[in-house]
DRENMI-124798 format. One record per residue (C-alpha): residue number from 1; residue in three letters; x, y, z. Coordinates in Angstrom, 2 decimals, always signed. Example, Ala and Ser with C-alpha at 12.3 -4.5 7.8 and 13.67 -1.06 7.14 Angstrom:
k:1&r:ALA&east:+12.30&north:-4.50&up:+7.80;
k:2&r:SER&east:+13.67&north:-1.06&up:+7.14;
***
This chain:
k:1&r:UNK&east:-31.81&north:-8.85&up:-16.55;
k:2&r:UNK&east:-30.82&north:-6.88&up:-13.80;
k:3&r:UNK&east:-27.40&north:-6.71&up:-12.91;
k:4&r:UNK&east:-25.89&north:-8.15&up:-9.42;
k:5&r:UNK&east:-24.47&north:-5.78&up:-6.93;
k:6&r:UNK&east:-21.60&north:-6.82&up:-5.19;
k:7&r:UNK&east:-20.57&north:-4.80&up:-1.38;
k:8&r:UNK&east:-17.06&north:-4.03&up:-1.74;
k:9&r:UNK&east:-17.53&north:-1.11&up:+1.42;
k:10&r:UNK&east:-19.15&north:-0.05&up:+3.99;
k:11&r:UNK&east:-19.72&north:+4.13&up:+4.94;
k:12&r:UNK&east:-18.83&north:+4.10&up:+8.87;
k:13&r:UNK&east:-17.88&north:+7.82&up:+9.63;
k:14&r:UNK&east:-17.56&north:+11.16&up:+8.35;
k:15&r:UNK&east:-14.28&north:+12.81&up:+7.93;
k:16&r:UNK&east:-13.98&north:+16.88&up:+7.68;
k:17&r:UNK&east:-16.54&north:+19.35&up:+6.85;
k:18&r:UNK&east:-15.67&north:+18.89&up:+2.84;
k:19&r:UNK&east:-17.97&north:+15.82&up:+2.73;
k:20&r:UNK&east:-15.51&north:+13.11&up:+2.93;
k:21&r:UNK&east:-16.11&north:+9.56&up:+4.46;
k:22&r:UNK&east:-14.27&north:+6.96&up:+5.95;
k:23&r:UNK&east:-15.28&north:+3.31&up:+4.20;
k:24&r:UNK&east:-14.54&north:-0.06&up:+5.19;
k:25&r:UNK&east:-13.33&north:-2.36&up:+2.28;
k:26&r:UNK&east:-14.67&north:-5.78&up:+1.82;
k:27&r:UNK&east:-11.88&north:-6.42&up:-0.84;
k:28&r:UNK&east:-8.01&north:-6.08&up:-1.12;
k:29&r:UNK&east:-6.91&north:-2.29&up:-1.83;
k:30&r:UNK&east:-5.49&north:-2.70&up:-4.81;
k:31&r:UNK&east:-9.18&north:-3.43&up:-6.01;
k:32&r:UNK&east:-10.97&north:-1.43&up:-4.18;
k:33&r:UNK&east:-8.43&north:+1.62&up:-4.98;
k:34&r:UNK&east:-9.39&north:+0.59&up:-9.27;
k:35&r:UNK&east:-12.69&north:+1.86&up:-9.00;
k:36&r:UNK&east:-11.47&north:+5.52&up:-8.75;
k:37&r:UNK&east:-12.58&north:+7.98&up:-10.86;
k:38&r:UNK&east:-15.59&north:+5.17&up:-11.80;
k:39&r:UNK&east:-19.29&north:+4.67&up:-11.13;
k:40&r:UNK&east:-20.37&north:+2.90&up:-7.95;
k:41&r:UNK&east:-23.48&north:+2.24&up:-5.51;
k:42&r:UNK&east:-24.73&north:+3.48&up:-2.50;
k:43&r:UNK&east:-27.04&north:+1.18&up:-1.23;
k:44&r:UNK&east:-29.19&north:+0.92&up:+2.21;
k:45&r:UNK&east:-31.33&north:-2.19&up:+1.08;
k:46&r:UNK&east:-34.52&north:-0.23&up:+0.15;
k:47&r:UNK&east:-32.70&north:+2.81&up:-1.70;
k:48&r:UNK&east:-29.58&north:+3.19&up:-4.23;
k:49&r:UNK&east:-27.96&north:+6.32&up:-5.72;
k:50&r:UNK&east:-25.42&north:+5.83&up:-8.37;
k:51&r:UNK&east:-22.03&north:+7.93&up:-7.72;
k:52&r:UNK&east:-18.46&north:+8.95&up:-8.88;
k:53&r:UNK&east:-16.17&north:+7.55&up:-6.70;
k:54&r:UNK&east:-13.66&north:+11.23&up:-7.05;
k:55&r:UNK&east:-11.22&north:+9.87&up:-4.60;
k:56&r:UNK&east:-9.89&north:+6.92&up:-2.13;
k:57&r:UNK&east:-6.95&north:+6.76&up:-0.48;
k:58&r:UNK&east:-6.00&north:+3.90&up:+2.17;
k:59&r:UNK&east:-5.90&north:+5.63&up:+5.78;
k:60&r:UNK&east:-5.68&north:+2.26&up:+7.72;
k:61&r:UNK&east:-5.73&north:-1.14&up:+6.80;
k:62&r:UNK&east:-9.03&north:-1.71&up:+5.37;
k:63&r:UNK&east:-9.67&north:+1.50&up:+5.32;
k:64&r:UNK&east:-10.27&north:+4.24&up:+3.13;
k:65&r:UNK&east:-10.74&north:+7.77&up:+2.84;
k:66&r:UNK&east:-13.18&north:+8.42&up:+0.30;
k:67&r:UNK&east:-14.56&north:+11.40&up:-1.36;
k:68&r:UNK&east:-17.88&north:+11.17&up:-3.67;
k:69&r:UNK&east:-19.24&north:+12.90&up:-6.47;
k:70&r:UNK&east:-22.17&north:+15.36&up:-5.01;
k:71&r:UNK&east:-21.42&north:+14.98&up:-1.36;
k:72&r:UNK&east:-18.88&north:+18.40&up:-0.70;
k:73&r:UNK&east:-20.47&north:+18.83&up:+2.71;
k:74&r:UNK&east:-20.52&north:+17.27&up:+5.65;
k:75&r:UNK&east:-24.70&north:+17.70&up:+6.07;
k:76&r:UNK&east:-24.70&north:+16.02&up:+2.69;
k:77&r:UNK&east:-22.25&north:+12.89&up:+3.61;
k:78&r:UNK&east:-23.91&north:+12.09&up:+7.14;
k:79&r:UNK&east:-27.05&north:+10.95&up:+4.99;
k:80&r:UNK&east:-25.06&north:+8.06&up:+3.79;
k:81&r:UNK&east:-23.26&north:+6.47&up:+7.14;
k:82&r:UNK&east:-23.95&north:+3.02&up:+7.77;
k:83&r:UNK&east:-24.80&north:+2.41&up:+3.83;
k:84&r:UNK&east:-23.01&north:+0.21&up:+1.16;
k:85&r:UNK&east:-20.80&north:+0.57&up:-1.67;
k:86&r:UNK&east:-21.76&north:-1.84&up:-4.40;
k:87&r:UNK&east:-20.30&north:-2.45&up:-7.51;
k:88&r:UNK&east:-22.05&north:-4.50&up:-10.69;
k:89&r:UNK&east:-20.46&north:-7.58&up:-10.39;
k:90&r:UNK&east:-19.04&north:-7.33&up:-13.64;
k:91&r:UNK&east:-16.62&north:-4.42&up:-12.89;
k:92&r:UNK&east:-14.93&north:-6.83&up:-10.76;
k:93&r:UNK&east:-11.38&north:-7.60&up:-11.66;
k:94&r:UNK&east:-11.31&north:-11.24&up:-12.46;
k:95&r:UNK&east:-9.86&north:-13.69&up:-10.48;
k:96&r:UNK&east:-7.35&north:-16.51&up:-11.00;
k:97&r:UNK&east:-8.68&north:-20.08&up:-10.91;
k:98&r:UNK&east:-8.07&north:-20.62&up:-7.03;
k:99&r:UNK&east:-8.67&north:-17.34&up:-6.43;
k:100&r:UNK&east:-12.36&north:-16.30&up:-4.91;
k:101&r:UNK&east:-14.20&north:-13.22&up:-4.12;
k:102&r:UNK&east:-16.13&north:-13.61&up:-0.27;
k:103&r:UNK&east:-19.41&north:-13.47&up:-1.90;
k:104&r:UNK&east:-18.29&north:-16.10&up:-3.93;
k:105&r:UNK&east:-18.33&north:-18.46&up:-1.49;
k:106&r:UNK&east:-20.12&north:-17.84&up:+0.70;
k:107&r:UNK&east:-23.60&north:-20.64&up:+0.59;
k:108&r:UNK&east:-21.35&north:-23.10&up:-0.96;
k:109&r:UNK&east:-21.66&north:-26.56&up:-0.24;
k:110&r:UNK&east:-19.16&north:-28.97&up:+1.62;
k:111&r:UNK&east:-18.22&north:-31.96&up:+1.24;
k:112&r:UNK&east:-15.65&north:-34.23&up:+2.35;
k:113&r:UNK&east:-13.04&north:-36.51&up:-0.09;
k:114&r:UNK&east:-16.01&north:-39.31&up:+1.01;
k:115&r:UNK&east:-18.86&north:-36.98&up:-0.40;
k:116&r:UNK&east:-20.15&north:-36.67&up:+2.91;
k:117&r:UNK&east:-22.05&north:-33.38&up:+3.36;
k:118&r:UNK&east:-20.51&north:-31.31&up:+5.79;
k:119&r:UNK&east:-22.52&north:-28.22&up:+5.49;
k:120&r:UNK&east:-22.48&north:-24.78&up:+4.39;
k:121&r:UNK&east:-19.92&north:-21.61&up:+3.92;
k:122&r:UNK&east:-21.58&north:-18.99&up:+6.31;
k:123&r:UNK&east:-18.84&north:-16.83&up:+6.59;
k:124&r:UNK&east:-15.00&north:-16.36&up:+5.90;
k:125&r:UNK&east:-13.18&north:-15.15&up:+8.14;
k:126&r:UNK&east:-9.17&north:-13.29&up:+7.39;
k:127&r:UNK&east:-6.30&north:-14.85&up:+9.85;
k:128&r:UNK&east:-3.59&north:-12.95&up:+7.82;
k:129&r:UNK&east:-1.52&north:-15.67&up:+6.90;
k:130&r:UNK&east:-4.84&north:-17.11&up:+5.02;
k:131&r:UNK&east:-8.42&north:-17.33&up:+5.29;
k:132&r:UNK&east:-10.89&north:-19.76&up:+6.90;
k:133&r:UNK&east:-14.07&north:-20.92&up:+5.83;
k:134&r:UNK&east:-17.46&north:-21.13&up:+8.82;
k:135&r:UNK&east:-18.96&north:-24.11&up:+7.93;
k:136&r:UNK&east:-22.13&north:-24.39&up:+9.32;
k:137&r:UNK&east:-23.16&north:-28.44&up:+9.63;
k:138&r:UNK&east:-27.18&north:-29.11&up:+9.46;
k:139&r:UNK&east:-26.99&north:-29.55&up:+13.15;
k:140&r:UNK&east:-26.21&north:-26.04&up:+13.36;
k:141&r:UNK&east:-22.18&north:-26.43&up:+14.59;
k:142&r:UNK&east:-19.75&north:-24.53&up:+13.19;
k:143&r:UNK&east:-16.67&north:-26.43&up:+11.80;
k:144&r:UNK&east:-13.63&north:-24.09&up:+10.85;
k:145&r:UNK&east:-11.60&north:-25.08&up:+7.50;
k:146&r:UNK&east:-8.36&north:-23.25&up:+6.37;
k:147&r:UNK&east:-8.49&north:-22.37&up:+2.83;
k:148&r:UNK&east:-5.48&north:-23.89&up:+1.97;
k:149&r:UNK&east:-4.32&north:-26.72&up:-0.25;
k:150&r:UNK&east:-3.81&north:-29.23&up:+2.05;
k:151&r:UNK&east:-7.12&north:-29.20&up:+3.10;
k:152&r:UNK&east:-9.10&north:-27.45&up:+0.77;
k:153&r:UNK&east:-9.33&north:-30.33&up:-2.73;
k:154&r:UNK&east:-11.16&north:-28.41&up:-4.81;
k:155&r:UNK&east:-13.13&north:-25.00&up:-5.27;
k:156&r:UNK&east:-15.72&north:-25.49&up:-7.81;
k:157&r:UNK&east:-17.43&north:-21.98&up:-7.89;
k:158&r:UNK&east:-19.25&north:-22.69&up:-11.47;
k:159&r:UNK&east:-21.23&north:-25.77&up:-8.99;
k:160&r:UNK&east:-21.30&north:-23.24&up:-5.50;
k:161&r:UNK&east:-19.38&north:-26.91&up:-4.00;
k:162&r:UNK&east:-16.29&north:-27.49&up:-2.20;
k:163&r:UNK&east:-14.28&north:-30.91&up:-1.66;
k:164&r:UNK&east:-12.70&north:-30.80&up:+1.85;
k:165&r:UNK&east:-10.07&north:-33.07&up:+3.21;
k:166&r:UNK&east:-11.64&north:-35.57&up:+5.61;
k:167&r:UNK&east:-10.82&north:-34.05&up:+9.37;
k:168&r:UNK&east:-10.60&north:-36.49&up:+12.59;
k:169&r:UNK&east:-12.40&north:-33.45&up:+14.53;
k:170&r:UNK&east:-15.52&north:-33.74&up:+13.01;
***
């Protein structure tokens, strides 16, 4: 069985002539910054080339400069702009019980405390203090929940289904 490929990055820019690129991180640093000096993806959808992530090292918030095993020019590193980095899912860090990865959750099903369908995860989106789900409802609205515990009952990622707490608004 193949393995799964999760984006933790995306190449946006070059940086220098020595081949370096500037990546936006789909994770927190601290776990994007553990797959130094390990194997990683680049990925366009109908191509992949397996690589040594030599180097990151945060420049902005979520943002990295990054240098890669076999790309010492910049020629050589403007071939991969606009492509992912992947990861097999299984070099993930684990996470704790009410913890979640995006790709995690996004597709689950919600429901309220009633069991009524609400709809599905479509995106999450990162306020800073915490995140909120996009739920989008069969009818095609949006409906915005905070993924905290007061309204979010319970994460059940082995199911892909949420339990919501009932809101007046929709």
């Amino acid at each position: 069985m193949k393995e799964r490929h999760v984006e933790i990055g995306k190449i946006y820019t070059t940086f220098g002539l020595k081949g370096d690129v500037k990546v936006y991180i789909y994770t927190e640093d601290d776990v994007f910054d553990s797959f130094q000096g390990k194997q990683v993806w680049i990925e366009d959808g109908s191509s992949s080339l397996k690589v040594k992530l030599k180097s990151a090292k945060l420049s902005k918030k979520k943002n990295f400069l990054v240098k890669l095993e076999g790309f010492d020019s910049v020629n050589k590193s403007k071939r991969i702009v606009g492509k992912k980095i992947t990861v097999e899912e299984n070099e993930l860090p684990s996470v704790g019980k009410d913890e979640y990865y995006f790709y995690q959750v996004v597709g689950m099903e919600v429901y309220d405390e009633d069991e009524k369908y609400v709809g599905k995860i479509e995106d999450v989106i990162q306020t800073g203090s915490n995140d909120v789900f996009v739920v989008k409802s069969e009818k095609g609205d949006e409906v915005l929940i905070p993924s905290i515990k007061d309204y979010v009952l319970n994460l059940d990622k082995a199911h892909s289904k949420i339990k919501i707490k009932k809101m007046i608004w929709y």
